[in-house]
Every structure is written in structure tokens, then in C-alpha cells.
C-alpha positions, 0 to 999 in steps of 0.5 A, a space after each residue: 111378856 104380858 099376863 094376866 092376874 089369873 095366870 101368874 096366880 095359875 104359875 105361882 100354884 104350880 111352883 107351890 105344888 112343885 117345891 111341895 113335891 120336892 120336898 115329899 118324894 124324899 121323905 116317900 123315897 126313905 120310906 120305901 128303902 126302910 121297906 125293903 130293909 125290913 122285907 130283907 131283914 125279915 120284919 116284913 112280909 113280901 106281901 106286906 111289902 108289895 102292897 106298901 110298894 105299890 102305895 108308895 109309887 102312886 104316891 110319889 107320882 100323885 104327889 104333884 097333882 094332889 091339892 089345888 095345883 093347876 092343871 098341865 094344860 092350863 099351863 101350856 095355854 099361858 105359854 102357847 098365848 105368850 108364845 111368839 108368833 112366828 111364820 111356820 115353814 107352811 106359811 112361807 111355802 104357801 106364800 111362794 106357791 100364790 106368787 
């Protein structure tokens, strides 16, 4: 498989921005069960609790895109060019019905 300079610069962000990613939904994870252990045990508000909730999932799935991280369809188009090219079944079948 062939590629250019640019893309293997374009995959190599992205495994950056997913080992990046990796490593902060745990930390983001233990941050929301100490959440809910303070809403249980009374040190924090419902409320309180909702809001942090509500940051804390937009973080975690913010996480990946945050940064210079490449886009998903940048990637798909380095795999859709390297994708070998192989007749679809509407190939075949339009060749059979000219003959």
C-alpha cells in the first residue's frame, strides 16, 4: 500500500489523538463515579451533580476530536484510495446483459 507523505502524517494524528484519548476517558471516568460518591454521600447537590454529569460526557466524547486530530473523512478517503478495486456484482451483471 502506497501513500503519500500527507496521509501517513494524517494517520499517525490520529493514532496520537487516539492513544490521547485513551489515556483521558479513565481519568474522566473516575472523575464521574467520585461524583456520584459525593451526590450519595451528601457532599454534593443533585444539581451540582447533573451539571458535572453533563460536562464530563461531553468531555469524554469531545475528547478524540479535540486538538489538530484528523478528521473521520480524511481517514476514509486514504482507505477508500487505497481500497482495492474490485468489480461490484452491477458490474458483472451489466456485462452479461451487453453480451
Amino acid at each position: 500500500m502506497d501513500m503519500t507523505q500527507k496521509e501517513v502524517a494524517v494517520i499517525e494524528a490520529a493514532i496520537k489523538s487516539r492513544n490521547k484519548s485513551k489515556r483521558i476517558q479513565p481519568i474522566l471516568f473516575a472523575l464521574m463515579i467520585g461524583a456520584l460518591l459525593a451526590m450519595l454521600f451528601g457532599s454534593l447537590s443533585g444539581d451540582n451533580f447533573t451539571y458535572l454529569a453533563f460536562l464530563l460526557v461531553f468531555l469524554t466524547i469531545v475528547s478524540p476530536q479535540l486538538g489538530n486530530a484528523p478528521k473521520y473523512c480524511e481517514l476514509v478517503d486514504i482507505l477508500e484510495k487505497n481500497l482495492p478495486q474490485n468489480e461490484t456484482m452491477e458490474d458483472v451483471l451489466s456485462q452479461e446483459l451487453k453480451t
